[in-house]
N, C-alpha and C positions, 0 to 999 in steps of 0.2 A: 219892778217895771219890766225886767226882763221874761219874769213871767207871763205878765199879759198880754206884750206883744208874742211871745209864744201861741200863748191864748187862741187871742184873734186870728190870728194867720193860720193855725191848724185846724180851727173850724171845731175849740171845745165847748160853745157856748150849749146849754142842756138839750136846745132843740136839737142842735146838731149831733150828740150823742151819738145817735144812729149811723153808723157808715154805710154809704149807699152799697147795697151788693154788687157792683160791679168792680166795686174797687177793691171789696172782702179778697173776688175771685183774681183780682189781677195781682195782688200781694202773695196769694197762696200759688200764684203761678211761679213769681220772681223767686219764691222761695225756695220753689222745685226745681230754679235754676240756678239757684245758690247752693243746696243741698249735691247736686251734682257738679257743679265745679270745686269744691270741698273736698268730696267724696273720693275724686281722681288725681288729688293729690298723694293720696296712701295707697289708692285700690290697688296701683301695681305692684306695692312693696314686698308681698308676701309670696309675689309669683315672678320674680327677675330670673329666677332662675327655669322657669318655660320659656318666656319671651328671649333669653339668651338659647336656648337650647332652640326655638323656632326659627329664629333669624342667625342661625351659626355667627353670632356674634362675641370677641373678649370678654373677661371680667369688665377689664377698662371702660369699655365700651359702652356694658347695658346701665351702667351708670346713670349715663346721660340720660335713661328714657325717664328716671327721677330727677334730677339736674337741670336739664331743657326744659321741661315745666315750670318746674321753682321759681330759676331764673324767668322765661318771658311772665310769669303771672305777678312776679314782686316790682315788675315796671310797670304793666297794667294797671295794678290797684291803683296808684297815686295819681296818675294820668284819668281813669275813671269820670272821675268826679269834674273835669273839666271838659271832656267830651260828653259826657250826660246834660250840661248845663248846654254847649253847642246845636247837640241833636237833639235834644228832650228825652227824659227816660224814655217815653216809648219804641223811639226808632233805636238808641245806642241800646237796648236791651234786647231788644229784636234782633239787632243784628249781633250780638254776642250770642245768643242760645242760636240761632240759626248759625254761626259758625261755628260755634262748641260741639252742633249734633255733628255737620257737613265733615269735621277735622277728628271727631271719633270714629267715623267711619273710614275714615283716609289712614287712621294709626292702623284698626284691625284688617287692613287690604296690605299693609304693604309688607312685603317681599323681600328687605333688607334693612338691617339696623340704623343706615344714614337716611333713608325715608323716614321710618319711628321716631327718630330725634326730631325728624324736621318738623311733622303733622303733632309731635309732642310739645315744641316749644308753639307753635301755632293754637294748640288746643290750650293753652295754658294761657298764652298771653290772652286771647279774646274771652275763653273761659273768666278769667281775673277781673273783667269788667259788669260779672253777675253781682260779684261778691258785695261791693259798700253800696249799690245802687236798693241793693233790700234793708238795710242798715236805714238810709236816709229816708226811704220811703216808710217806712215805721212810723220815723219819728216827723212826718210832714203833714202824713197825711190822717194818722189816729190823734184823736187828742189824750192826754193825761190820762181822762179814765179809763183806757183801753190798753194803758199799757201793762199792766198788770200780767195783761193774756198775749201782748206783741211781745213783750221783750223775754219771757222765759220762750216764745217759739224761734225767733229768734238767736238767741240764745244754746238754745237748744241742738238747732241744727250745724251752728260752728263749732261749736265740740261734739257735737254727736258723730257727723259725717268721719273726720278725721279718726276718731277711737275706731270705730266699725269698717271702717276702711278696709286695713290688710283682714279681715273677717271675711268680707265679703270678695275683696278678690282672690281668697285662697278657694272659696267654695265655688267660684265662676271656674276659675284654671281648676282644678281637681273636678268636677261633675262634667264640663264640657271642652271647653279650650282657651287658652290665654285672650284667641282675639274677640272672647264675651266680656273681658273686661271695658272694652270702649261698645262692644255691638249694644251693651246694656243701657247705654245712653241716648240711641236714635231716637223709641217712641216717646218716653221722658222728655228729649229734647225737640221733635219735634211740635208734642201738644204744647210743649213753656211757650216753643216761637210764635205758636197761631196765636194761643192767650194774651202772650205779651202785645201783640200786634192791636191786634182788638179788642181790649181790654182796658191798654195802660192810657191814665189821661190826666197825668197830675201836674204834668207844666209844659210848659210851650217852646221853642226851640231858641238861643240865643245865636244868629247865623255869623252874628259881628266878628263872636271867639274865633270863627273857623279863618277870618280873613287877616288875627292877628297872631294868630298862631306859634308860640317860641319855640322854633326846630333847634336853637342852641341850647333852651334849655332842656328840650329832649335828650338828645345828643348826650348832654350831663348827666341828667338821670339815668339816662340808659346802662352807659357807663359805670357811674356809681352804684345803681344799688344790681346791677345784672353782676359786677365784679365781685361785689358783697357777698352777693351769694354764692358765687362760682367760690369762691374763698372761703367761706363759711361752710360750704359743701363737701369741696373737695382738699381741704386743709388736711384733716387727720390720716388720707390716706394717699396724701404725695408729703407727707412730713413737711407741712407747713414751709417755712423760710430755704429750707432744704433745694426746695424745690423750683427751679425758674419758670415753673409755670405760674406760680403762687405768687413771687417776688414782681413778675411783670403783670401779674391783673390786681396785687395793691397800687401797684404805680398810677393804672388804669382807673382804679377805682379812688383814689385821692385828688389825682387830675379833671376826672368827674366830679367829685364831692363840690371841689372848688366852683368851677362852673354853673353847678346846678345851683348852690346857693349865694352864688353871684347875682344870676336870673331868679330866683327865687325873691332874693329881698330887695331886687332895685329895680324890676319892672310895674308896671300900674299893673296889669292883669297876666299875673304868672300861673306856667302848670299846674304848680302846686302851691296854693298861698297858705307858709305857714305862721302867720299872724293866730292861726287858731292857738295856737300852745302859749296865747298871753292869758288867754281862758284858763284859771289852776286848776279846776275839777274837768277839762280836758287833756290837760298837760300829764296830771296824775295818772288819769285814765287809760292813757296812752301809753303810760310807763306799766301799770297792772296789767292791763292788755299785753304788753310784750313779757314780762313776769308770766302770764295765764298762757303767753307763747310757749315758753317754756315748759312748765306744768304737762301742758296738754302732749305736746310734738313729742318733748321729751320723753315723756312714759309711757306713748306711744310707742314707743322705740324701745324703751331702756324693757319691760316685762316681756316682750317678744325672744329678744336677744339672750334675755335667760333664759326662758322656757324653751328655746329652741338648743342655746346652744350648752347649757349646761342639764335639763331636764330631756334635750333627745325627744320633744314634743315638734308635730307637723303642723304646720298651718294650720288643719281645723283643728285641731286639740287648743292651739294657744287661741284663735277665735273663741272657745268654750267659755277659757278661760278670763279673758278680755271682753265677753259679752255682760259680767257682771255692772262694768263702768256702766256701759250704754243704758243696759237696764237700770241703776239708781239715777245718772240723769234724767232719762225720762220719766221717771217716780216722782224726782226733785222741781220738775219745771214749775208744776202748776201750785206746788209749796212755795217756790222762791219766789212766786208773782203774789203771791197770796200775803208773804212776810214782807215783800217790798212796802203794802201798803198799813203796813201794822207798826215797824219800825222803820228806828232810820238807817237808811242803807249804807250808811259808814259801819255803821255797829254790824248788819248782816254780810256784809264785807269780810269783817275781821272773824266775824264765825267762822267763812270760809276759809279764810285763809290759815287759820287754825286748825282748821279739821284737815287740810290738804298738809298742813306740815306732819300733824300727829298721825297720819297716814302714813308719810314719808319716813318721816321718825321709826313707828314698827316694821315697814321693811326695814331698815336701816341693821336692823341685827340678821339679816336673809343667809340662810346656809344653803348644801346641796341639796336637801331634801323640801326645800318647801315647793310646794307646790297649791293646785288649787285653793286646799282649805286655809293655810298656812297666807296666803295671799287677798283672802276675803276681805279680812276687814280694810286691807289701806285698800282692796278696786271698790269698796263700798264709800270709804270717805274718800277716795279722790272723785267719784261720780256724783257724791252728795252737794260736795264742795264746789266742782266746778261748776254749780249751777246755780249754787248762793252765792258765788263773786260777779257769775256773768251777772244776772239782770243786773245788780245795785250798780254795776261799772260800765254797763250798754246806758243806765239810765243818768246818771250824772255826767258822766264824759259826754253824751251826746246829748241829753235830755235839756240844756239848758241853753243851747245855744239857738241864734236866731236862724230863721229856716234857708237866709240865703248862704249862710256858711257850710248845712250839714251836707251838701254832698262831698264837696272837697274836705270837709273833717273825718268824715264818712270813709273816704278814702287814707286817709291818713291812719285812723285808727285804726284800720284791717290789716294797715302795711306792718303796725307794731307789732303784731300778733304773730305775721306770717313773720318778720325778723325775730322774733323772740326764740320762734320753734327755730330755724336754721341757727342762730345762736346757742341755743343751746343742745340742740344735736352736734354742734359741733366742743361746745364743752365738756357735753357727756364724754362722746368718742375719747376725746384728748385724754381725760380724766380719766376714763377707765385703759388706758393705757398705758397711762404714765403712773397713775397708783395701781396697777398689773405690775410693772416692772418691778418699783419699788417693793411690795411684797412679795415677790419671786426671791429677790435682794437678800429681807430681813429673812424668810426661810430658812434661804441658803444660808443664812450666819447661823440660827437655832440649831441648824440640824449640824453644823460645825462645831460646833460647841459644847456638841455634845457626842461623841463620836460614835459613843458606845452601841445608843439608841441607832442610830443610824444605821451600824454596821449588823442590828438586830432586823432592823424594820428592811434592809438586803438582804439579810439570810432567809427570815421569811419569807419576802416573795418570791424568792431562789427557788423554795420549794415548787413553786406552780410552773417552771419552765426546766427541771431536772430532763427532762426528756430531750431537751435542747443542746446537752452538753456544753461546751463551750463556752457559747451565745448565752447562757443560762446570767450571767452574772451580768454582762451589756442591757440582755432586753430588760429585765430587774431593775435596772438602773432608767430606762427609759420609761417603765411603768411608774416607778416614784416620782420620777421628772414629770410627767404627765398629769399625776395628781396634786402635785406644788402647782404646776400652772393654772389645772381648774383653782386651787383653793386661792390662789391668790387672787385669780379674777371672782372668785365668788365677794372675798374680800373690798374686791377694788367697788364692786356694784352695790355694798354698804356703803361705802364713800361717798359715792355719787347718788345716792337715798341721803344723806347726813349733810352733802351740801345742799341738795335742792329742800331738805327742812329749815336750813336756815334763810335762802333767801326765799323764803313763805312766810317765817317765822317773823322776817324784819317788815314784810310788808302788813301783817296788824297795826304797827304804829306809824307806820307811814299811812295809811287809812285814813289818819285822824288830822292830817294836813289837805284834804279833801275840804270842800267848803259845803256846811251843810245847805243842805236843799231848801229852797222857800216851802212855806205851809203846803201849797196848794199845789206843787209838784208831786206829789204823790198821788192827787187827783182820785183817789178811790172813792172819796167820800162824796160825791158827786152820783155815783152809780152803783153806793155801796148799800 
């Protein structure tokens, strides 16, 4: 039943087939203003260290030009979907890419790192309400048979933008200057704003939401999930509980918690109604989504981090090598739309999630010396992978629900994704910190234990600093100290390869607590 009121309300009946071309181009607008607020979550990552060096800015400091993003965009996504519903996509999306261009041009003008932050947090927060308004419009206004071709594009561009990300802004900052990172956004963002304007016309404005408006349960949200991330962010490098900046934005962020789902569960029409998570192949969804958070954000981060800091690789060289992912996703799209309608996407699910582990798994033995080739196959199955769990997990979490819920679910599911990557960059961090240590640890017992070896593996390098006199035996000693610490962080980043196989490896069987799909949600065979 739930099918065919789907059905009807998306307009899959045969005649209708055909999507008017106005709406083809207003979706391939949204997408380009999806793709760009994506994009600028990563682009600066690979060049903090020009934008610090432009804005005579702290370590501390250029932090926040990633941090102020995070944070305003992970309160926007949930909010989205309830301002969409007030303005009607076409004005709240309009006025997101016309703010999005307006605050990219306002980062690369300004003249001091507390501007940057500000036009940062700005660009993010309105940015963030591109994100689930493409999600929702997929699944509204294509029917069944068309998804095949929306959800691997889709698809596509939320992992694609974030991999290719530090790629693209190491070769903006290297070729010209750090402030091409946002100037690359104006004519992008202005053609989305004109498109969107004139283009978008899928639903009509509710003005009622705007006059019932819960500023307390903003206020909560705000709160909570802005805390979450500032915590999640900034945890591994103020040493978590250590730290009273940490200790009073949990306070922050649990006082919020309360709040928000205070207003959440006991108003008629809340921010964020989450009634959707009684939906199980949404609830699941949303949990893979934050799992596929992790995945993605995470080794986003974690291959960089070697190649840079152990391999002595620049920006474009780890691009190089990080371009392999983007190229098998994009290989993979128009197979995983093609497999959606062949089997059933629980089963193409756990393929992926399979091949993302067994990826993870062969890093998992990673030494000093690997590099490119040595890295091939897990950037070929994490890029295969991540494109055989999106579509089957874009189309079940969302594909099944009635169309007055997908914006605000819409919105929820993006939020999973964006928490999943801030989770688990913040358990990577931790983890390859705290198993650094402890390997640094058991070394030092090895190498104690055996003294002999020791006092040979000194004499040797003794020789390479005889000219030193003195010093000859200290700096020796700081040269083996120096190599215990790479090998141990080389060690710790098997670890952290060997936990994220496992939880890939758990979510195969969790797959199958998913609720298969009716016949006729696959809908290929209509247009097949």
């Amino acid at each position: 039943m739930a099918t065919a009121t789907l059905t009807s309300a998306a307009g899959v009946p045969p005649a209708e087939d055909a999507i008017p071309t106005r709406r083809i181009f207003a979706f391939v607008a949204m997408i380009f203003g999806m793709f760009m607020a994506i994009l600028d979550i990563q682009i600066v990552s690979a060049s903090l260290a020009e934008i610090q060096a432009g804005l005579s800015a702290s370590s501390d400091e250029i932090a926040w030009v990633q941090t102020a993003y995070l944070i305003a965009e992970v309160i926007m996504i949930p909010l989205s979907g309830y301002l969409s519903r007030a303005l009607s996509t076409r004005v709240f999306f309009t006025i997101a890419a016309a703010g999005f261009t307006i605050s990219s041009v306002l980062c690369a003008t300004s003249s001091s790192i507390n501007e940057m932050i500000l036009w940062r947090a700005v660009q993010g927060f309105i940015g963030g309400g591109m994100i689930p308004g493409v999600f929702a419009a997929a699944f509204t206004i294509f029917p069944a048979s068309k998804r095949p071709v929306v959800s691997p594009l889709i698809g596509l561009v939320a992992t694609l933008a974030p991999t290719i990300g530090p790629t693209v802004g190491g070769y903006l900052s290297s070729a010209f200057s750090w402030h091409w990172l946002f100037l690359v956004n104006v004519v992008p963002g202005i053609c989305v704003t004109i498109a969107a304007w004139m283009l978008i016309d899928f639903d009509q404005p509710q003005k009622g939401l705007l006059k019932r408006f819960d500023w307390l349960g903003l206020i909560g949200m705000a709160g909570f999930l802005g805390s979450l991330e500032y915590v999640l962010e900034e945890g591994t490098r103020l040493d978590w509980f250590e730290s009273h900046e940490i200790v009073f934005f949990t306070g922050v962020m649990l006082a919020g918690a309360v709040l928000f789902f205070w207003r959440a569960l006991t108003r008629h029409d809340p921010l964020v109604d989450l009634y959707a998570f009684k939906d199980r192949n949404f609830a699941f969804g949303s949990l893979f989504s934050f799992c596929m958070g992790i995945g993605l954000y995470g080794l986003t981060y974690l291959y960089p981090v070697y190649l840079g800091r152990i391999r002595g690789h620049d920006a474009l060289q780890i691009g190089e090598t990080m371009f392999v992912t983007g190229l098998c996703m994009f290989l993979t799209a128009p197979i995983a739309g093609k497999l959606s309608q062949k089997i059933d996407p629980r089963v193409q699910m756990m393929i992926g999630f399979s091949g993302f582990a067994l990826g993870t798994y062969i890093a998992s033995g990673i030494t000093a010396d690997w590099d490119f080739h040595e890295l091939l196959v897990p950037q070929i199955l994490r890029g295969v992978s991540l494109m055989l769990c999106m579509v089957p997990i874009n189309n079940l979490a969302l594909g099944t629900l009635p169309p007055a819920q997908l914006k605000n679910a819409s919105g929820l599911y993006n939020l999973t994704r964006n928490l999943g990557g801030a989770v688990g960059l913040a358990l990577i961090n931790t983890m390859l910190n705290t198993r650094t240590d402890l390997h640094i640890t058991r070394l030092h017992e090895s190498v104690a234990a055996g003294r002999q070896v020791a006092e040979e593996a000194i004499a040797q390098t003794m020789q390479r600093f005889l000219d030193y006199g003195d010093a000859a035996e200290q700096m020796a000693l700081a040269l083996i100290n120096q190599r215990a610490h790479k090998q141990a962080l080389i060690m710790a980043f098997g670890d952290v390869f060997l936990g994220l196989t496992f939880i890939f490896g758990s979510l195969v069987l969790l797959a199958l607590f998913m609720r298969k799909p009716p016949a006729a949600a696959p809908g290929g065979g209509g247009g097949h």
